[in-house]
C-alpha positions as a Markdown table, in Angstrom:
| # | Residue | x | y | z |
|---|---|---|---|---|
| 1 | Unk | 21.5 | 81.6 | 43.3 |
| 2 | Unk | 23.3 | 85.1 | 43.6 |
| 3 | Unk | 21.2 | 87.8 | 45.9 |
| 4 | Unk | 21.3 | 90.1 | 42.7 |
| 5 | Unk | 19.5 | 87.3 | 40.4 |
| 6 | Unk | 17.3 | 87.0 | 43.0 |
| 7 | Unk | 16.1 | 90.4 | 43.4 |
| 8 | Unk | 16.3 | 90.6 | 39.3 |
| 9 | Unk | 13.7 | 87.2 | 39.3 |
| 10 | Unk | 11.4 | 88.9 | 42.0 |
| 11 | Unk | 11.5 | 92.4 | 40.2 |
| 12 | Unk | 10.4 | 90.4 | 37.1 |
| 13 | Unk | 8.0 | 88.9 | 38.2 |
| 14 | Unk | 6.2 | 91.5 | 40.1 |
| 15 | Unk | 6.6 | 93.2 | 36.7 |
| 16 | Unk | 4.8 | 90.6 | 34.4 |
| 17 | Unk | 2.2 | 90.8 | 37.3 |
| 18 | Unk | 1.8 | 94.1 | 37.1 |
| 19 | Unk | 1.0 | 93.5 | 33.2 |
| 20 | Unk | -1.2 | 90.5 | 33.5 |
| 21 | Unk | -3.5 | 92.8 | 35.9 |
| 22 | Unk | -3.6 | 95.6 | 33.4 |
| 23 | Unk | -6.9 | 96.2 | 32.2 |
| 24 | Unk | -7.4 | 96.0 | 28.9 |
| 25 | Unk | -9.4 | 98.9 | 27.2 |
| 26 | Unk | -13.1 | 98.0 | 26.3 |
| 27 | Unk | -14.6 | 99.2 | 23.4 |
| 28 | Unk | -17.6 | 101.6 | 23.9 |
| 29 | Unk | -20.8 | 99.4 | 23.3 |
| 30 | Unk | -23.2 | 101.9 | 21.2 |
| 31 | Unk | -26.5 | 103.1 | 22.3 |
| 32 | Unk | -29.8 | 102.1 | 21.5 |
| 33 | Unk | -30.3 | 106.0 | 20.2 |
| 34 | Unk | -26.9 | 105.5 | 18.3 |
| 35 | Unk | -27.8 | 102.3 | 16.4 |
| 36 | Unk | -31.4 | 103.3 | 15.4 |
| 37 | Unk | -29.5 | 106.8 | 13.7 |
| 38 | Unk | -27.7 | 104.3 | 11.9 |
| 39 | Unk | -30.7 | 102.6 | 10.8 |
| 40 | Unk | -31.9 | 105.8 | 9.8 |
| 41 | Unk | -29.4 | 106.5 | 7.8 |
| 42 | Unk | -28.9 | 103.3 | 5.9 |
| 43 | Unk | -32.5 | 103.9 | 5.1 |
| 44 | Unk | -32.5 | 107.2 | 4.0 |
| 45 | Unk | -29.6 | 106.0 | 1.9 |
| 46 | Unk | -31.4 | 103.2 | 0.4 |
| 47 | Unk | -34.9 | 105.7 | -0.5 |
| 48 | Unk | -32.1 | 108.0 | -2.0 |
| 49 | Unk | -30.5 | 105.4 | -4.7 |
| 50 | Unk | -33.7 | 104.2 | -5.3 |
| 51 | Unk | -34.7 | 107.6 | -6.4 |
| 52 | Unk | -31.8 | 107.6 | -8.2 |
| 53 | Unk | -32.4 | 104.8 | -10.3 |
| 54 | Unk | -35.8 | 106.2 | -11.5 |
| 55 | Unk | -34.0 | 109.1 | -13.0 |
| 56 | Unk | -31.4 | 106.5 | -15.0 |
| 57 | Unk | -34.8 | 105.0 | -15.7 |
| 58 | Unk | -36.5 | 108.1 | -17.2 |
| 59 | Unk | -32.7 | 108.8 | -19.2 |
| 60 | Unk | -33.0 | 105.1 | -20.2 |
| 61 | Unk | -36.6 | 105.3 | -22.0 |
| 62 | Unk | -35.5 | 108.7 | -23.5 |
| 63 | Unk | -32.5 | 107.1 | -24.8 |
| 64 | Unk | -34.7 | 104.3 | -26.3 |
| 65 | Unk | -37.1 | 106.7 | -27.9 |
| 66 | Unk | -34.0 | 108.5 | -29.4 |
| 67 | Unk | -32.4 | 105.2 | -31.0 |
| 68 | Unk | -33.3 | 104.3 | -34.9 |
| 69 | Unk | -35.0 | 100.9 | -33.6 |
| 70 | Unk | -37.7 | 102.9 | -31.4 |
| 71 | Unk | -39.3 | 102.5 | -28.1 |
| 72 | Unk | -38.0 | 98.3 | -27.7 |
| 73 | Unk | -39.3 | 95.9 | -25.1 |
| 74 | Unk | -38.8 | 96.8 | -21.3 |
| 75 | Unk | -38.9 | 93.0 | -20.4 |
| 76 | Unk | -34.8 | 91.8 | -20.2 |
| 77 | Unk | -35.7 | 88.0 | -18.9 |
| 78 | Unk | -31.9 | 86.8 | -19.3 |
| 79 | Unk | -30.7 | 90.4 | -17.7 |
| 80 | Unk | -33.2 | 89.8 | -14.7 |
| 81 | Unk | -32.1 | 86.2 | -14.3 |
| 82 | Unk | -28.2 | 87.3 | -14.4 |
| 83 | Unk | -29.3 | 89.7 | -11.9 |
| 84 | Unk | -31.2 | 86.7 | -9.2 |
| 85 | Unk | -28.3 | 84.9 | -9.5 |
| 86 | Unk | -26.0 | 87.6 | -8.7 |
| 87 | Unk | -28.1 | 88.3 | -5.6 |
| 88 | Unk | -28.7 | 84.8 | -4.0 |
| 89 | Unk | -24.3 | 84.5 | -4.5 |
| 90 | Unk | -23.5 | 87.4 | -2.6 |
| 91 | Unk | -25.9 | 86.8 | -0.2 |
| 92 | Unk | -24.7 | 86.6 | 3.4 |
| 93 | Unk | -26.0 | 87.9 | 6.9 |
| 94 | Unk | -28.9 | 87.6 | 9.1 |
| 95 | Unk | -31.6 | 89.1 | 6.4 |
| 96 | Unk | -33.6 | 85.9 | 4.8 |
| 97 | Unk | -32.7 | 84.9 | 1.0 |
| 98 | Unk | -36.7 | 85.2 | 0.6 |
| 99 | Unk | -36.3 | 88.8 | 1.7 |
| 100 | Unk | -34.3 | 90.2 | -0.5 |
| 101 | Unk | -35.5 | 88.7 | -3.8 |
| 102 | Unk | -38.6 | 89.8 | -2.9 |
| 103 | Unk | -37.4 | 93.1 | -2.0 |
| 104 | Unk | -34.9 | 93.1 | -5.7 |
| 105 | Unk | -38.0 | 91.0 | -7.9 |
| 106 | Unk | -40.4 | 94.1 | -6.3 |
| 107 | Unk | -38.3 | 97.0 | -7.5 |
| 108 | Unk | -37.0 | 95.6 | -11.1 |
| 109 | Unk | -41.0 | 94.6 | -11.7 |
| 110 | Unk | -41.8 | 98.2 | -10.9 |
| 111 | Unk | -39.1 | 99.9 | -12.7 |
| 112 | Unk | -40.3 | 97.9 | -15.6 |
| 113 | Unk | -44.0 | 98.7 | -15.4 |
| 114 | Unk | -42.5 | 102.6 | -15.0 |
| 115 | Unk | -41.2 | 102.1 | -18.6 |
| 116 | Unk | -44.1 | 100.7 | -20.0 |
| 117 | Unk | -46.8 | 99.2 | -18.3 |
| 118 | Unk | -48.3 | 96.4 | -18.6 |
| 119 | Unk | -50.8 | 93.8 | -16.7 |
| 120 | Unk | -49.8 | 89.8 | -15.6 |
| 121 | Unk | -52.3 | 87.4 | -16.4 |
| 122 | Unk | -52.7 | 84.6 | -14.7 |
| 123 | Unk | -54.0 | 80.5 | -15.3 |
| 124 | Unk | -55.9 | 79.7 | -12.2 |
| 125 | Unk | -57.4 | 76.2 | -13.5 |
| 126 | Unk | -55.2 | 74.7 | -10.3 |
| 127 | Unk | -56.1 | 77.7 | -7.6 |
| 128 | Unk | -55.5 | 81.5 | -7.5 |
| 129 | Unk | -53.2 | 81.6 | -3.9 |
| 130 | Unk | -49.7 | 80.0 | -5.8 |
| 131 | Unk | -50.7 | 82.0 | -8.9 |
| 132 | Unk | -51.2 | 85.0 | -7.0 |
| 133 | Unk | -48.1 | 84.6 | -5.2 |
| 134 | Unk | -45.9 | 83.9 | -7.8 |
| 135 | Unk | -47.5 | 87.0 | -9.5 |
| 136 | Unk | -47.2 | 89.7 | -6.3 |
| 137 | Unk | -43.3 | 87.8 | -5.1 |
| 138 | Unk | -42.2 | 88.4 | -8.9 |
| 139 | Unk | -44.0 | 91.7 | -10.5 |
| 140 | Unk | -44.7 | 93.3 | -7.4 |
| 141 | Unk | -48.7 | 95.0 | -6.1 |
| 142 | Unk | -48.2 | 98.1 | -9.1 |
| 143 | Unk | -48.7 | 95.5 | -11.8 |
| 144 | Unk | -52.2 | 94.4 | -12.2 |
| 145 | Unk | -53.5 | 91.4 | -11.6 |
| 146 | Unk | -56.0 | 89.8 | -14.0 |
| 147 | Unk | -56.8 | 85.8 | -13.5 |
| 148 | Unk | -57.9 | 83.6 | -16.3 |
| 149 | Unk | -59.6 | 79.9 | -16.6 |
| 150 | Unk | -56.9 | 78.4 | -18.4 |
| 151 | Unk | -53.6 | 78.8 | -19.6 |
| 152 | Unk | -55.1 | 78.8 | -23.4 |
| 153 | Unk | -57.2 | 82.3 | -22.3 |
| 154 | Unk | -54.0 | 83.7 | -20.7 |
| 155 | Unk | -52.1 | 82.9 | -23.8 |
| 156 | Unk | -55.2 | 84.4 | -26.1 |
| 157 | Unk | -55.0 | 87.5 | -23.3 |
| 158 | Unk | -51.3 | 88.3 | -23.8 |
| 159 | Unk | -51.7 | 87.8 | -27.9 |
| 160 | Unk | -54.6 | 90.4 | -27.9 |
| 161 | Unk | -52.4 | 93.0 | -25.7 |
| 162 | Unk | -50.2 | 95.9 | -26.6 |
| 163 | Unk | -47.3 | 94.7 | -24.3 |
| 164 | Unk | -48.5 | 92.2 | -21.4 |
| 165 | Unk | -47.5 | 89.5 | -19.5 |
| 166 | Unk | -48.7 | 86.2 | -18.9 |
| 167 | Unk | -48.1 | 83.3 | -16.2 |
| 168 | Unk | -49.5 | 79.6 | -16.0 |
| 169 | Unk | -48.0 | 76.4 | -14.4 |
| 170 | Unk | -45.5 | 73.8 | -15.8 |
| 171 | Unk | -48.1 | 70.6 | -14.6 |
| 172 | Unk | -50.9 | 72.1 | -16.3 |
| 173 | Unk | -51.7 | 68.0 | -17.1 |
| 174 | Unk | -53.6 | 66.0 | -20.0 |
| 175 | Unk | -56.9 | 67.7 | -19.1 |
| 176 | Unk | -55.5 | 71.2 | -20.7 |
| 177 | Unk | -54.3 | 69.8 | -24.0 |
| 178 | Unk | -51.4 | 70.6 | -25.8 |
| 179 | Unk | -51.6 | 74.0 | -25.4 |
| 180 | Unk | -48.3 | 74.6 | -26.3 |
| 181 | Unk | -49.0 | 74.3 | -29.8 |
| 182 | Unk | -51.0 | 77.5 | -29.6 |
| 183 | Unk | -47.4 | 79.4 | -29.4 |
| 184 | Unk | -46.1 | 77.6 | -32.4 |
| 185 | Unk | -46.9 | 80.7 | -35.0 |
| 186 | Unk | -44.2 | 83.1 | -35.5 |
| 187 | Unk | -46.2 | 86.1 | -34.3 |
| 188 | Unk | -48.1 | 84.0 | -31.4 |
| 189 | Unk | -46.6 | 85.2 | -27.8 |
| 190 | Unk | -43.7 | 83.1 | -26.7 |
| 191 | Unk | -42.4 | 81.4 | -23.4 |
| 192 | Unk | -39.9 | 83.5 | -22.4 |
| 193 | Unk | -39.3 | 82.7 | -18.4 |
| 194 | Unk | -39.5 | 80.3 | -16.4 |
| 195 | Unk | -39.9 | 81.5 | -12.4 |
| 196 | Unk | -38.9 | 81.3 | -10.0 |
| 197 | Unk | -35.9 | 82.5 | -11.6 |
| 198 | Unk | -34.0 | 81.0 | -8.0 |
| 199 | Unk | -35.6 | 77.5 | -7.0 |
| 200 | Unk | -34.6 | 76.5 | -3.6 |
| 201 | Unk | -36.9 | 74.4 | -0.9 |
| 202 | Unk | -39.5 | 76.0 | 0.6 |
| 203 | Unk | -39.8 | 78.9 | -1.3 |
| 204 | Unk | -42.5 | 81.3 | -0.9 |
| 205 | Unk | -43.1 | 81.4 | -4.2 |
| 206 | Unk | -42.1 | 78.1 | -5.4 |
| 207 | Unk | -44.7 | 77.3 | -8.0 |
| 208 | Unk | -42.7 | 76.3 | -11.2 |
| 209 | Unk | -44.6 | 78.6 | -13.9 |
| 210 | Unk | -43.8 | 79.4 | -17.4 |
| 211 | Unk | -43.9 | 83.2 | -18.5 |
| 212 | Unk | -44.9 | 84.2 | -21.2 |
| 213 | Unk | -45.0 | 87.9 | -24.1 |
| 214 | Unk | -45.4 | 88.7 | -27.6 |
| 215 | Unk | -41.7 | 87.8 | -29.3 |
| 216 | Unk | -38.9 | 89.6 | -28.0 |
| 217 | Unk | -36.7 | 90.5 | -31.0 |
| 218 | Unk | -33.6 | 91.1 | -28.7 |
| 219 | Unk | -33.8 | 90.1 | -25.6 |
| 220 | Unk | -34.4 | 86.7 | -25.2 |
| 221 | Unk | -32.2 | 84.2 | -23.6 |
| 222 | Unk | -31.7 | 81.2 | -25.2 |
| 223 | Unk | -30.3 | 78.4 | -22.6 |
| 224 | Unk | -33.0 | 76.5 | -22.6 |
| 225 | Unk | -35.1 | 76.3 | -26.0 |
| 226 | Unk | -38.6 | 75.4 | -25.5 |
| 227 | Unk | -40.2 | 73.1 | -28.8 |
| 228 | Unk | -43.6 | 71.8 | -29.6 |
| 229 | Unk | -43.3 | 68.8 | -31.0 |
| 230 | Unk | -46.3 | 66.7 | -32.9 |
| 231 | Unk | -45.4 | 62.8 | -33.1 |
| 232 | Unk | -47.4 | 60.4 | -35.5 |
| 233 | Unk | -45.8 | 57.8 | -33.4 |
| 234 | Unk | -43.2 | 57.9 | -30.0 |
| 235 | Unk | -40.8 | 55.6 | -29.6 |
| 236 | Unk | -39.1 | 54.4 | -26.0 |
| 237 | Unk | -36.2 | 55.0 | -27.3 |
| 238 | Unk | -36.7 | 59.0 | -28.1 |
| 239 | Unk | -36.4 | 59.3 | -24.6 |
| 240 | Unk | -33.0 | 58.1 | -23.9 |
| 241 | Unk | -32.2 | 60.1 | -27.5 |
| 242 | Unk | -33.4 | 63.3 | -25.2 |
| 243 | Unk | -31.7 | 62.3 | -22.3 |
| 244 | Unk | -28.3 | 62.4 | -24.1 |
| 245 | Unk | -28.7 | 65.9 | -25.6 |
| 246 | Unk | -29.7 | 67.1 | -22.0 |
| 247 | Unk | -33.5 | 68.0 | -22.9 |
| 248 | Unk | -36.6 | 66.5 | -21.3 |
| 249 | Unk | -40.2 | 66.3 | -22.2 |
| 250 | Unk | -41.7 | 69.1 | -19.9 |
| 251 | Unk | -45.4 | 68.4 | -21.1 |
| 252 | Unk | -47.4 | 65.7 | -23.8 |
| 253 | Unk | -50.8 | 65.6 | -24.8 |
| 254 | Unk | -52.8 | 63.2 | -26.9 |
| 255 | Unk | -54.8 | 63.9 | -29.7 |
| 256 | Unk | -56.8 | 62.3 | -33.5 |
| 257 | Unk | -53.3 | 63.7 | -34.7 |
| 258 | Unk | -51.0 | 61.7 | -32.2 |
| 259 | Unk | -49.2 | 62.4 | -29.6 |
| 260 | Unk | -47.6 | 66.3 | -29.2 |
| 261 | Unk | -45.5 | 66.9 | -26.7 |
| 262 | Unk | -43.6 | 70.6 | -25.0 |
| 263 | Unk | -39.8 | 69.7 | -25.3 |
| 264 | Unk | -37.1 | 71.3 | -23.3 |
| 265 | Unk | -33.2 | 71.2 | -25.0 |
| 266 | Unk | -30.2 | 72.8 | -24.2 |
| 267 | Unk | -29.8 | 76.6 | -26.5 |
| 268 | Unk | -26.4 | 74.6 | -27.8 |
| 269 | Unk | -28.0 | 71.9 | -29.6 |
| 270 | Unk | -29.9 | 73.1 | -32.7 |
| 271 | Unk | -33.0 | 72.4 | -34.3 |
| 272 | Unk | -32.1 | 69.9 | -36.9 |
| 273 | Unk | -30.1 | 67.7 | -35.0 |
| 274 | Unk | -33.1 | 67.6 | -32.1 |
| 275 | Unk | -35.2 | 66.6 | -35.1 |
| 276 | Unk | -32.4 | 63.7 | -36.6 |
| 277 | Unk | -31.7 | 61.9 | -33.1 |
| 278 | Unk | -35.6 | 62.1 | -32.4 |
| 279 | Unk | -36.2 | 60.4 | -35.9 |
| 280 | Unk | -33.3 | 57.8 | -35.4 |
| 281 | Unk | -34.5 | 56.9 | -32.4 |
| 282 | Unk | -37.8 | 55.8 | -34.0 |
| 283 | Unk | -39.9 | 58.6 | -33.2 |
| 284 | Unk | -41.8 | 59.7 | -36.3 |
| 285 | Unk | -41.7 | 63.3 | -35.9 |
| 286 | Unk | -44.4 | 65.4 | -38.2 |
| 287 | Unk | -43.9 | 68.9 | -36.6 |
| 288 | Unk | -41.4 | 70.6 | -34.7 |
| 289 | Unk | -41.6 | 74.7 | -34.1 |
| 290 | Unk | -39.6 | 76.2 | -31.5 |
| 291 | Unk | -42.0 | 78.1 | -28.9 |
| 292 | Unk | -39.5 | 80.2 | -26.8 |
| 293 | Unk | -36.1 | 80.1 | -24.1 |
| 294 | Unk | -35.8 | 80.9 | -20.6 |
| 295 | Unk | -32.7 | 81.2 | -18.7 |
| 296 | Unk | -31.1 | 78.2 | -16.9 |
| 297 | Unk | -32.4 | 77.5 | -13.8 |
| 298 | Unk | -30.5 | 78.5 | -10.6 |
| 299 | Unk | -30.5 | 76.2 | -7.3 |
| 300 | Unk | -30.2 | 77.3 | -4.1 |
| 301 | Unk | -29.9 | 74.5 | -1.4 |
């Protein structure tokens, strides 16, 4: 090798030395002070919106007191479900799941009670604590609280109120009767929820409950429609006839009349054909009167 290419190789690689030993600029880790003014600020932020979205609320119940239909219901079950599922998509970061439903079930259940209040009542037949957490997790400590022996008081409760809420368990079992049949009347309050609106395990408010109000004349939502059915006779094979229109018996009772039992379809299929594969399937079916929706349920893994 020529002296010149080997001054050019040494110069070289003195210079990529010189470059590997550069230091590379750090960037400035932030105080403890710095990060708890942030905190601060996201806070105040937060307090501020909030704030904020009590005066769309107070421009919202003006707004409903100006329309021709009046003052309508403040309950939107298919709005708030919408709005759950929304959440527990988004979702990412260190903050639990649990957290912020809580935090989101807290402030719609207030905002609600802002626009017209109301009271929850609760079924405690099976024990107050998953009643009472479902009730405080879902509606929030503003909303009172008022417990019940049975889910047929609770229903009697909510048919007596102006504009209240009630809550009782899906496995109420045989002991309680067909107490969906209570719901059956056209001006009798209708099941209009089921929560947890997210199901997921271990939830801390995981208690499958039914919720139910006086009609709503236009907001219900109608994925799931909820029927009480009254059987002179049940045949084996009405269960497979449910299975293929995606339904499932959710509760049955026994009775001098028969058998009635709280059906759960799909909003898709309709009333009549529920009633002809039931009957074709050998089921003689005396009664069947739809007893409210709920929104599809949402999993979380």
């Amino acid at each position: 090798m020529a002296k010149g290419s080997k001054r050019s190789a040494l110069s070289e690689g003195s210079n990529n030395a010189m470059t590997a030993e550069k230091p590379v600029p750090s960037t400035p880790v932030p105080s403890l002070a710095e990060l708890r003014q942030e905190i601060d600020r996201i806070d105040e932020t937060m307090h501020r919106l909030l704030m904020e979205r009590g005066t769309i609320i107070d421009r919202l119940i003006e707004a409903k007191k100006a329309s021709d239909t009046g003052l309508s219901s403040a309950f939107r079950p298919g709005r708030e479900a919408a709005m759950m599922k929304a959440l527990a998509e988004r979702h990412r970061g260190l903050l639990p799941l649990d957290t912020v439903e809580s935090i989101w079930r807290v402030i719609i259940g207030t905002f609600t009670y802002v626009q017209s209040s109301y009271s929850v009542h609760a079924d405690v037949s099976g024990g107050d604590a998953p009643m009472r957490d479902s009730a405080r997790f879902h509606f929030g400590f503003t909303v009172p609280y008022i417990t019940h022996p049975s889910a047929a008081a609770v229903i009697e409760a909510v048919a007596r109120s102006k504009g209240d809420l009630g809550i009782f368990r899906l496995d109420q079992g045989a002991t309680s009767g067909a107490w969906w049949r209570t719901l059956a009347e056209r001006d009798r309050p209708k099941i209009i929820a089921r929560l947890p609106f997210i199901e997921r395990p271990d939830h801390p408010a995981g208690t499958p409950v039914f919720v139910i109000s006086k009609p709503l004349t236009d907001a219900a939502v109608r994925d799931v429609v909820l029927y009480a059915a009254q059987f002179e006779r049940w045949h084996r094979g009405a269960n497979q006839a449910l299975s293929r229109l995606g339904g499932e018996v959710v509760a049955s009772a026994a009775d001098a009349s028969g058998l009635s039992e709280l059906i759960a379809v799909p909003g898709a299929v309709e009333a009549s054909r529920l009633q002809q594969e039931l009957t074709e399937a050998g089921a003689s079916l005396a009664q069947l009167a739809e007893v409210g929706s709920h929104a599809e349920r949402f999993r979380v893994k």
